[in-house]
N, C-alpha and C positions, 0 to 999 in steps of 0.2 A: 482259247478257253473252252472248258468243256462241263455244261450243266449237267448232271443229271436228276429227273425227277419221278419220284417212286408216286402214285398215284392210283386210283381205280375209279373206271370209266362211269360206275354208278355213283361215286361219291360227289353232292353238290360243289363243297369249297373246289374241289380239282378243277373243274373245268373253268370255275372264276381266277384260281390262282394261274393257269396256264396265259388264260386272258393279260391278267396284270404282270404277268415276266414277259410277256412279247408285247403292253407298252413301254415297260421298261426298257427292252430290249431295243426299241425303236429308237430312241435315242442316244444308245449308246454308241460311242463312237467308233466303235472295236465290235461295233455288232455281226461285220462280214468274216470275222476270226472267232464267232461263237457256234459251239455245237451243242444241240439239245439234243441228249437221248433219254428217251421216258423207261422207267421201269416198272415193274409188276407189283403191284401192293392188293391185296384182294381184302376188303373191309369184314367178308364174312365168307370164308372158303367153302363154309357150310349153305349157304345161300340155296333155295331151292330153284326150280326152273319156275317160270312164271306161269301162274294158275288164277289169275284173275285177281289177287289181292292188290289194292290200289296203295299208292305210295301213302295216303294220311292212314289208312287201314294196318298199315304195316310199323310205321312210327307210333301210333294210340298201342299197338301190342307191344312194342317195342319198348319204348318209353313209359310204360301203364299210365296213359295219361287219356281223357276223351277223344272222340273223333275229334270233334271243334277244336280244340286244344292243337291237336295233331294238325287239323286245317292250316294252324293262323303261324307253326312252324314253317308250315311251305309256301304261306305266302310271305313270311319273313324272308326265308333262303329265298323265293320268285323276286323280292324288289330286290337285292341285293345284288344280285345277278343282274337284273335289266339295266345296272348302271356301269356296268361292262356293255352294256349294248348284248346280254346274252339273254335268249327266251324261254323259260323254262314253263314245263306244260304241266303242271303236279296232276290235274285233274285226269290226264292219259297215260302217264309215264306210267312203265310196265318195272317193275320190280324184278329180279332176276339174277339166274350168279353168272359174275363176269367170265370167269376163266378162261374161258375160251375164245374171249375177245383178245385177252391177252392175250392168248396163245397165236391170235390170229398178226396181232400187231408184230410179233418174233415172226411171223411168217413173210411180213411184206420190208422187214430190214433190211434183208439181203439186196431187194431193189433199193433201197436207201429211201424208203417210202413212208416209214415211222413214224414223224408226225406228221403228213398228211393221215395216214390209217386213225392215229391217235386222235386227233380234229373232227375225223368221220362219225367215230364212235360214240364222242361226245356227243356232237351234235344229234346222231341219231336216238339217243337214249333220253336227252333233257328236251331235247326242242321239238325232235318228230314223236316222239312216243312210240319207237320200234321196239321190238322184242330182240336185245343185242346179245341174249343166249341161245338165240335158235339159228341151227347150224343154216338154214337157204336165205336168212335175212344177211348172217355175216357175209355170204358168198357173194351176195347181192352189191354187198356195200363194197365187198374185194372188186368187185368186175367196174365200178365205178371208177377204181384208179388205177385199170387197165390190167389187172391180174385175174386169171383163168377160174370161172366159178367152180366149174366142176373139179379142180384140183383142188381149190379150197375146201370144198367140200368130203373130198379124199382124206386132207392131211386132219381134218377137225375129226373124223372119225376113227384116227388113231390114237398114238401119244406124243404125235412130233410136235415139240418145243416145249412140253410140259416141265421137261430139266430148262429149259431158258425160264420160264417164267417162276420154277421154285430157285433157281441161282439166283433171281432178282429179289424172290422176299429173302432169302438166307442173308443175302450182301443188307440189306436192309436193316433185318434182326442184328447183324452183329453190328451198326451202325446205332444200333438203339430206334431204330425209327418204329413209332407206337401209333402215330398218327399220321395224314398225308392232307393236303400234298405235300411233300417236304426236300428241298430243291438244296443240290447242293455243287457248290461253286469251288469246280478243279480241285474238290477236297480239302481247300482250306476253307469256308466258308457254308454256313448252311442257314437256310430260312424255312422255318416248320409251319404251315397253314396259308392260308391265302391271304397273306401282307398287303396292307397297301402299295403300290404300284413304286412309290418312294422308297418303302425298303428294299426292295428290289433293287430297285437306281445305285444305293447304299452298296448293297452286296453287290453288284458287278464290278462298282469302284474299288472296292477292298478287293474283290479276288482278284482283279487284275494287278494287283501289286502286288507286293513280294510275300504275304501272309504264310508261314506255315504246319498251324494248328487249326483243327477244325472246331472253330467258334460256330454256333449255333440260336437264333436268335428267334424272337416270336414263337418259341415255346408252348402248345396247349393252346394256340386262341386260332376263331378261322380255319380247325381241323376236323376232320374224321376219323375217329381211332376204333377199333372193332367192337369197344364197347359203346361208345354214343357218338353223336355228331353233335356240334359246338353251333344247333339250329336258335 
């Protein structure tokens, strides 16, 4: 069986949804015949590099709502998270456009490295509070799972993989996908936001049998879509 999940490294629900498909995953009995490949979904392609604006700073302009307001959103998405056991740091997490993380995660597939890279990112952007669009931090993060910094840092300052990552939102767009994360199971089956850990369970069972229409389930909840987050 083969997952795929469209997603972006700065979006909150992504990295909790990743979490609850590999509890799910953990139990399933067919899980050594599963393969996850992540895809490119970019929440704001416009996204600026990171200039100091803090992530509640960024949702109060976003959302025209107070700072405080915007506060008590991140610590809503902070517990929600910690019960994945994941740590999310709103107070240092660096705002930023991803592109290039994607671009970088196409770059370590070819070693079959992809969610390792994809896990990296995560972590670096919610838990460490790294700056994941600055070309020496991704190089940094490459060389941690034994790929050449300074090549990294070559291919980021061209175009290479920038058609991998727009073929992944294109495949996306014609998919209809509006929001992420949004996982989808050998094409007969799909789960749009960060389900509980059960729907998950649900959809490996259904894809692994003979389903051949792509049903689509948890619709708009648990998501990120490029106009708001479901905080």
């Amino acid at each position: 069986m083969q997952i795929e999940v469209w997603s972006d490294f700065v979006c909150p629900f992504c990295y909790i949804g990743k979490r609850r498909l590999e509890n799910a995953l953990s139990s399933f009995p067919h899980r050594d015949q599963v393969e996850v490949i992540f895809k490119s979904f970019e929440l704001d392609p416009n996204a600026k590099e990171a200039d100091g604006e803090s992530m509640a700073e960024l949702l109060s302009a976003k959302y025209n709502v107070s700072l405080e307001q915007a506060k008590g959103m991140c610590e809503n998405m902070r517990q929600q998270a910690a019960g994945e056991d994941l740590t999310y740091d709103f107070d240092k997490m660096i705002p930023t456009n991803s592109f290039d993380a994607h671009r970088l995660v196409h770059y370590t597939t070819e070693n079959e490295k992809m969610n390792e890279m994809s896990e990296r990112l995560f972590y670096a952007f919610f838990t460490e509070s790294k700056n994941i669009g600055d070309h020496e931090t991704l190089a940094s993060l490459g060389e941690e799972l034994g790929f050449d910094g300074e090549d990294i840092k070559r291919m980021l300052s061209t175009e290479e993989y920038t058609k991998e990552v727009r073929n992944d939102e294109s495949m996306g767009s014609q998919l209809g996908i509006q929001g992420v994360p949004f996982f989808v199971f050998d094409g007969k089956y799909a789960v749009s936001g960060a389900q509980p850990s059960e729907m998950f369970e649900q959809a490996l069972v259904k894809a692994w049998g003979d389903g051949q229409t792509l049903e689509v389930v948890g619709e708009d909840t648990n998501s990120c879509t490029t106009d708001s987050c479901d905080l």
